[in-house]
N, C-alpha and C positions, 0 to 999 in steps of 0.2 A: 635299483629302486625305481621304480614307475609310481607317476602320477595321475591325475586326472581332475579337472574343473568340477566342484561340486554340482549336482543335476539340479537343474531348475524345478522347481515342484509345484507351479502354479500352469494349467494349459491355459487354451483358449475357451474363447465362447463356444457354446452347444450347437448344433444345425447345419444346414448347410452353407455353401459360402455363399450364396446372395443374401442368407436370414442373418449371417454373422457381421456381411459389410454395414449389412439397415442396422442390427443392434448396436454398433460400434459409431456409426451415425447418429443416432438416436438418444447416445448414451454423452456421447460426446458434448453435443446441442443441450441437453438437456442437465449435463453438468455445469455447462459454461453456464446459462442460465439460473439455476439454482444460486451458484456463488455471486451471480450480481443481486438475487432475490436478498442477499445476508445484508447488502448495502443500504445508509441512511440511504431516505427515510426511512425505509424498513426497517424494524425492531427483529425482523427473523434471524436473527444470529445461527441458528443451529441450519438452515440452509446449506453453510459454507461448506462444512465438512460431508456433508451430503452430496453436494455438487464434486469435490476434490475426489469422491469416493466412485462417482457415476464416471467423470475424467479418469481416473485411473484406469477404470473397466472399461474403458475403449479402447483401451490400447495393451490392452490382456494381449500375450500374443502375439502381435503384432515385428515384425524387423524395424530396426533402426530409424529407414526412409520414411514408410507408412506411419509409425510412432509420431512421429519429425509431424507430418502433416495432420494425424488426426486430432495430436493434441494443438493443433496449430488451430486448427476448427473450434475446439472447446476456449480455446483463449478466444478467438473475434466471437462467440457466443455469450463471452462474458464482456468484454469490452467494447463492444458495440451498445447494447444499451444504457453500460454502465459511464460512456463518454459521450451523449447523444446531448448535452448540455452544450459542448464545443461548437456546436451546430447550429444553435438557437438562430442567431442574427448574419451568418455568414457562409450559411447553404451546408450542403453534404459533406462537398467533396473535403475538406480539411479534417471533420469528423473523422471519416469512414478512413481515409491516409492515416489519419493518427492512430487508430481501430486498428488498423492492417498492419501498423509497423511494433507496435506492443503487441498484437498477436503472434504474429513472424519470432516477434523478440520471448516468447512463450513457449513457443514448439520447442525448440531445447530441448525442454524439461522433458517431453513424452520419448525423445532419444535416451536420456540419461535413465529415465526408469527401465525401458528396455535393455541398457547393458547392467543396470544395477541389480535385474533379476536375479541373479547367481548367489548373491548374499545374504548371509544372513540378517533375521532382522529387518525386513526389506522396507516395512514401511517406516521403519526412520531414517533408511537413506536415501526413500522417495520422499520424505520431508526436506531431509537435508537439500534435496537437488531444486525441490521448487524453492529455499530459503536463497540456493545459490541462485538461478533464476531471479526471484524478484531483485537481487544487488544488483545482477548487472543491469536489468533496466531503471533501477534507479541510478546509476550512474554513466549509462548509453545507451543513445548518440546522444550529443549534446547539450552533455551534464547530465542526463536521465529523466524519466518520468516515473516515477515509485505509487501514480494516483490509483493504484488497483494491488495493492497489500494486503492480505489476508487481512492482517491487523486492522486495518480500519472500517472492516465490515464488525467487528465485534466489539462495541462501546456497550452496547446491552447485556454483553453475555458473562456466564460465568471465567471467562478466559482473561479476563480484561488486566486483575492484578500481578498476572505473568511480567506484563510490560513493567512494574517496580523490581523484577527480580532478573531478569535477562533482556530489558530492552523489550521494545515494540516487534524487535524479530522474532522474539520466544514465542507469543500469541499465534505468527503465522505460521509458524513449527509444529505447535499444538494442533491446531487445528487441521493442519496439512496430514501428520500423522494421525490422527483419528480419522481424518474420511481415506484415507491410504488403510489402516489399518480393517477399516468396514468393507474396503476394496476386496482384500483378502477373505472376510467373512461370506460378501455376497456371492463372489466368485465359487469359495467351497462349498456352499450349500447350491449351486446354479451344479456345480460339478455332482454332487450328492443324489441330488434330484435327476440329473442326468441317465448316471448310471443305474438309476432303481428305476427307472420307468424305461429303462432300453428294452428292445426285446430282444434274448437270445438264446440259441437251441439248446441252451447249458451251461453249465460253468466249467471255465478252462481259467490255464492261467490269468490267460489275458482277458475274459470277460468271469470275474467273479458273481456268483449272486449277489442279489445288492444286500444280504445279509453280511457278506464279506465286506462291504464297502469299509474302507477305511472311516473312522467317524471324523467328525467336522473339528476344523481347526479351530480352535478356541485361543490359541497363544496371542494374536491379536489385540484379546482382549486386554491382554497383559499390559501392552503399549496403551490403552486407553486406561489402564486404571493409574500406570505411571505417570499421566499427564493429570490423573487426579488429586495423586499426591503430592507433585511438585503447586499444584495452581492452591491447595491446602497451605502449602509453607510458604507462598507467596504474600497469603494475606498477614505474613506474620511483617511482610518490607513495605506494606503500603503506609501511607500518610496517618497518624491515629490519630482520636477527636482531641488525644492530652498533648500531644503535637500542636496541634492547632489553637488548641487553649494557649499556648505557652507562648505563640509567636507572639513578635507585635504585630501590629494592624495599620492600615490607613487607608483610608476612604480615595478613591478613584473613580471619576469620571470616563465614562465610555456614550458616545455623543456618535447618534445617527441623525444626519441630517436628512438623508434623504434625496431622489433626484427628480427633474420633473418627466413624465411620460412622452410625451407630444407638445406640440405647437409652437418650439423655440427650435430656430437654429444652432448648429452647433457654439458658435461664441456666446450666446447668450445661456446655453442649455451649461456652460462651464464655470460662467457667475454666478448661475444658479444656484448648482453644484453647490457652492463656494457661500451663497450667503444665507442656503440652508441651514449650511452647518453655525454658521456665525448666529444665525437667529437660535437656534435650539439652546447654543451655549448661553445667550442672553437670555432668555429663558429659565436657564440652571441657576443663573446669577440671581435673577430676580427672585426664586425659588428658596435659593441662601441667604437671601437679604427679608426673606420671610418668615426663613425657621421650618421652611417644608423641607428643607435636605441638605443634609451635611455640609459644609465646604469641602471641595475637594483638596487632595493632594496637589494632585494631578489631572489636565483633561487630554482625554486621548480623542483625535480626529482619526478619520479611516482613510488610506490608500483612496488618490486622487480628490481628497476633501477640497483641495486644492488644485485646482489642473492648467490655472493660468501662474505662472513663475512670480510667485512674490517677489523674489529677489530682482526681476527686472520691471515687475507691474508694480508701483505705487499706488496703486488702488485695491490690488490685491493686499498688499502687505498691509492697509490702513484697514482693512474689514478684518484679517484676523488680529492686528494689534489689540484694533479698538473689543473684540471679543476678550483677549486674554485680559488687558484693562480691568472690563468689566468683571469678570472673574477671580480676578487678582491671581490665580496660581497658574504655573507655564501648560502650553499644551503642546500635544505635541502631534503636529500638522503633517500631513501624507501628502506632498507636494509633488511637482512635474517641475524640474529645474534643469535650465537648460545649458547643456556642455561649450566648452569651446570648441566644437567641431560642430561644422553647420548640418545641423539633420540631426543631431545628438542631444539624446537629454538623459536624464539621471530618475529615476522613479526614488524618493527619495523621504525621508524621516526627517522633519526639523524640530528641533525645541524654539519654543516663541515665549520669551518671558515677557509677564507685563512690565512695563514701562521703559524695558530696555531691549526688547524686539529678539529675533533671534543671534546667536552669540558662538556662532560656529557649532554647536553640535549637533552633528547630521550623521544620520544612517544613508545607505545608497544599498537599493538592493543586489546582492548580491549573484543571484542564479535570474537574471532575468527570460520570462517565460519564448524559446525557439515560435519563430512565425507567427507572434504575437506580439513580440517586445522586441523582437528584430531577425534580422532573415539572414540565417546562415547559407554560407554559399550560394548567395542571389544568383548568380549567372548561370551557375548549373540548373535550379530550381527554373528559371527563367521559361528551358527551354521546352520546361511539362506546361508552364500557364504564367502567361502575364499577367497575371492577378500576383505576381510576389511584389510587382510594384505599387499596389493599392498600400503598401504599407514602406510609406516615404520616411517616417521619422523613426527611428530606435533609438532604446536604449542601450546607454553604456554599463558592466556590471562595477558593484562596488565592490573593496577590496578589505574590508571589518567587519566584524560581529557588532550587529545592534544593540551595544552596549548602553547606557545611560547610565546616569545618575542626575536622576531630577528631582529636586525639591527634598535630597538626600532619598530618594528612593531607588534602588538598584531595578533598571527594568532591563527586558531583552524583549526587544522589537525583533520580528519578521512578517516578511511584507506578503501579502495573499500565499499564492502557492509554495511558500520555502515551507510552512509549515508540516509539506508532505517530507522533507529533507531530512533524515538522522543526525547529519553532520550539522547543517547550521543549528540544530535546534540543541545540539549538544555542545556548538562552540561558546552560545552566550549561556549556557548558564554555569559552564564550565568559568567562561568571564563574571560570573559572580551574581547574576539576575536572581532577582526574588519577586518577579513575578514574569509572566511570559505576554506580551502585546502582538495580535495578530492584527496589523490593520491589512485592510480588504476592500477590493471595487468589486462588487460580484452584480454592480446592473447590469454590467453588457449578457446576464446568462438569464435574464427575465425571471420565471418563475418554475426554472426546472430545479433539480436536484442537485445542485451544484454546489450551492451553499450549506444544504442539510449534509455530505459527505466533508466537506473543509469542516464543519464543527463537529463529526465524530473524528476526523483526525484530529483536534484541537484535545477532544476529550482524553484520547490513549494517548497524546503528549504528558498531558495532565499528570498522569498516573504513573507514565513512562517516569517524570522526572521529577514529582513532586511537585508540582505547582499548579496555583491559582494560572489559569489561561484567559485575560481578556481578549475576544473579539468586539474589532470595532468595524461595522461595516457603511460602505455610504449608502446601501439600499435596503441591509440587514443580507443575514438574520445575524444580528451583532447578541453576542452572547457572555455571561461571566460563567464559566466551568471550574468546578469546586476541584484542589488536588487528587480527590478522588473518582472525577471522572465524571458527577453529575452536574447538569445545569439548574445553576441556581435561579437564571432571569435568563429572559430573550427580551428583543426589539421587534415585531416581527417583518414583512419581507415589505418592502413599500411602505413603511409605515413611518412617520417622525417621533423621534422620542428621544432619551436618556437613561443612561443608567450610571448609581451612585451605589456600588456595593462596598461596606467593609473589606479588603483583601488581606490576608495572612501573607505579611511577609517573611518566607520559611527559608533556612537558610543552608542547610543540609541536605545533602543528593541520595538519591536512592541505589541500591542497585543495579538495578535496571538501568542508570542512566551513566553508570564506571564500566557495568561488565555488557552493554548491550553493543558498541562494534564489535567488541572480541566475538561475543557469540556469535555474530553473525561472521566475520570472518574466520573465524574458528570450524564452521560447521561446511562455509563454503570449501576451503581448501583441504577438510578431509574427505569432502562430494569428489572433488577434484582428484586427488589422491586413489580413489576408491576407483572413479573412471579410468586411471591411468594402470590399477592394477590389472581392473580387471581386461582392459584392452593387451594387454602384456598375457596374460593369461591364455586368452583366446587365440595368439600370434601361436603360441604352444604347440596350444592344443591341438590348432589345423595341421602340424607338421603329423605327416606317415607315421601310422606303427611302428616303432620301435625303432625311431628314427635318434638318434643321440640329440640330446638340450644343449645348450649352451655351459650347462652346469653337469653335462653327462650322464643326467638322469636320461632313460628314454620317455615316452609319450606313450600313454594307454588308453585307448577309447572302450568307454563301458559299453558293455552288452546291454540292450532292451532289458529293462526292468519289468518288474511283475504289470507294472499300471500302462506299459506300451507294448503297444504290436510293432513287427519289425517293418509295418507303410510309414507308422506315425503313430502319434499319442495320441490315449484314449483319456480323457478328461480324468483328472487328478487332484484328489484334496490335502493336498500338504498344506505345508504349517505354517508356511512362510509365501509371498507374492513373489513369484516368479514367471512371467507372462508365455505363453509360447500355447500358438494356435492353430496356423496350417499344417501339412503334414510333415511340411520341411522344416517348418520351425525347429523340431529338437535337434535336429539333426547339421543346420545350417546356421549360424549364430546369426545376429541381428548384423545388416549394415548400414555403415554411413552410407 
């Protein structure tokens, strides 16, 4: 009995090889681009899949190495402007480092679709490979950066209520598989078009008339209409309005104070900080004591509303007392509390009730942000730039889920960027939250895009897990996101304000928020699985003609097919993505 690897049926781009390297360039650049075009503030959702589709087709073709690098190019294409916020106050070089190391951490993927050509089905195991892909850089190096998720280009889109059915990973599967899928369309009509306009003295095997042309693969579409009908049954797990009817409610405070621009030095620009917010709340009070707005629950402060250590400044702890006081219900303060270890502080969640100050319940954040919130392996970093000592003090991480209960309200706090996190944001409401509190410093990013991307990830939380999402921010854009995904009010960015929205406290999870790790590690380790076959396969196949297997089958290499010459292959519209483009490509399997 003889075997043989199934034939890849998708080739390379058309032309010659300098017109092939510029279109693969071209396509690359223009992919990575597109997918950052899908990101707040952008409303262009459908971008994404367009961009993943242009990314795939550069790397048609392509061996293992070259795969490795070009889709390496299409990730810093997308992550270069889509992290040029990093930047704002603290020059290039950290930007464009962090750009290059989530790119690097993206090439991967362009390996994995090159040895996954052989299967069938191909662009849902080029889904599966980019879904593997974004885990690992959200959880490496150090702890992960997850800020460039398919998912959170798409709060606008029709894809959105996947997240209640499979997790926030389902949306980037979706999406990843439809522009994969349009990968294969373009590519077989780029082929179609090829061979009907070639010229040649006749038809032989190997160059049919283009009447002979095999017709256009249309199966593809079959993967695009299956993500139609799944994201159909989805809206059947989302939040309904009799759901919400049915919850109870309570009024909640979200308090942007605001910081000032210029003309204080830092300890003053920190009081500031600090008696912003205590004015706004006095404000709300006298607002309550007027009949213009609710009493709250609850008031929620934002990350660093606080940046001088209550706990050791009695001046500090008298300006927020005297706020909660005035308000009579507890808030709950984003403070800077300092460790016992000298240089160590805690970025940290307090409850402050009135009249009896705060009472031990405290959040500490748990993922605190690498070279920002503290500098891993300072001595090594050292020896690229002394600038890692410009950042003298760190934080410590904390070791719970930002659990509450305040004022009998179940909250789940997390602090600015954990919001990008699957895990933290599934461990408190796993711990029983009925409503989700993002507090947020987002001055230090001025007036870029930074904050419109944290509130669409807020949003497909939302949806993800069923819940009301308040943002509170100190500089904005502090936000209330209805379970469904829409915002009900903003603060806007530099602006001082408040907000008092009714909040449904819901108390039931979705699917999306039981089955969303599995899927996502369900789908990686069959990527995995799928890689390791087929590298086994390939070992095979290279052994001689009729060389005995391991299992005593021999090994049979197929003859040129009707669609190849025996230099190389002549461009091929099969059914399925399978890349292979120079003339060695069919002949020579992709390498690491």
């Amino acid at each position: 009995m003889s075997r043989s690897l199934p034939r890849p049926v998708l080739t390379g781009l058309p032309g010659s090889r300098p017109i092939r390297v510029l279109l693969r360039l071209v396509s690359a650049v223009a992919g990575g681009l597109a997918v950052y075009g899908s990101f707040a503030p952008s409303t262009l959702w459908w971008l994404a899949p367009i961009g993943i589709a242009l990314a795939g087709l550069s790397v048609t073709g392509l061996r293992g190495r070259s795969a490795f690098w070009m889709f390496g190019l299409a990730g810093a294409s997308f992550y270069v402007p889509l992290l040029s916020w990093t930047g704002v106050y603290v020059g290039a070089v950290p930007w464009l480092a962090l750009a290059i190391v989530v790119s690097l951490l993206t090439a991967p993927v362009g390996l994995a679709l090159v040895w996954l050509r052989r299967l069938p089905a191909w662009p849902l195991w080029a889904a599966g490979a980019w879904v593997a892909g974004e885990a690992l850089r959200a959880r490496w190096p150090f702890g992960g950066f997850g800020w460039g998720s398919l998912a959170f280009g798409q709060p606008d889109g029709p894809l959105l209520p996947l997240a209640s059915l499979f997790g926030s990973t389902a949306i980037s599967f979706a999406v990843a598989a439809i522009g994969f899928s349009l990968t294969v369309l373009l590519r077989s009509a780029m082929a179609r078009v090829a061979l009907a306009c070639a010229e040649r003295p006749g038809p032989t095997p190997q160059h049919p008339e283009p009447g002979g042309v095999r017709r256009l693969s249309w199966r593809p579409l079959g993967v695009i209409a299956g993500v139609v009908v799944v994201v159909a049954c989805s809206n059947l797990t989302t939040v309904h309005s009799d759901v919400l009817d049915a919850a109870p409610t309570a009024p909640i405070a979200v308090i942007q104070g605001n910081v000032p621009r210029a003309g204080l030095e830092f300890n003053a620009q920190r009081r500031a900080v600090l008696d912003n917010h205590a004015a706004r709340t006095h404000e709300l009070a006298a607002a309550v004591r007027a009949g213009a707005q609710p009493r709250p629950s609850v008031v929620l402060w934002p990350e660093n509303s606080s940046d001088i250590d209550p706990f050791a400044n009695p001046d500090a702890a008298q300006v927020i007392q005297s706020a909660a006081d005035d308000i009579g219900v507890p808030i709950l303060v984003g403070a800077v509390v300092a460790a016992d270890q000298p240089g160590r502080n805690y970025n940290m969640g307090i409850v402050w009730n009135p009249g009896t100050g705060p009472t031990g319940e405290t959040y500490t954040k748990r993922h605190p942000v690498p070279f920002a919130e503290y500098m891993p392996y300072r001595s090594f970093f050292r020896t690229f730039s002394a600038q890692v000592d410009l950042l003298r003090s760190e934080f410590l991480p904390g070791q719970r889920p930002g659990n509450f209960v305040i004022n009998g309200i179940p909250i789940g706090d997390l602090i600015c960027f954990e919001i990008v996190e699957n895990d933290l944001t599934a461990d408190i409401v796993r711990g029983g939250a009925r409503v989700l509190v993002v507090q947020t410093n987002n001055a230090t990013f001025g007036y870029t895009d930074e904050t419109y991307q944290q509130q669409a990830m807020s949003r497909v939380r939302a949806v993800e897990y069923g819940r009301e999402v308040l943002i509170t921010a100190t500089s904005g854009v502090s936000a209330v996101i209805r379970p469904d995904g829409s915002v009900a009010a903003t603060v806007p960015l530099f602006t001082p304000g408040f907000l008092v929205p009714t909040v449904p406290l819901l108390s039931g999870t979705t699917l999306g928020g039981v089955l969303g790790p599995y899927f996502e590690w369900t789908v990686t380790v069959l990527v995995l699985l799928a890689l390791g076959w087929t590298w086994w396969r390939l070992r095979r196949h290279r052994q001689p003609p009729g060389a005995p297997t391991a299992t005593g089958d021999s090994v049979r290499h197929d003859p040129p097919a009707a669609d190849e010459s025996p230099t190389g292959p002549l461009p091929s519209v099969g059914a399925a993505v399978a890349p292979a483009d120079d003339r060695a490509t069919e002949q020579e399997e992709p390498r690491t």
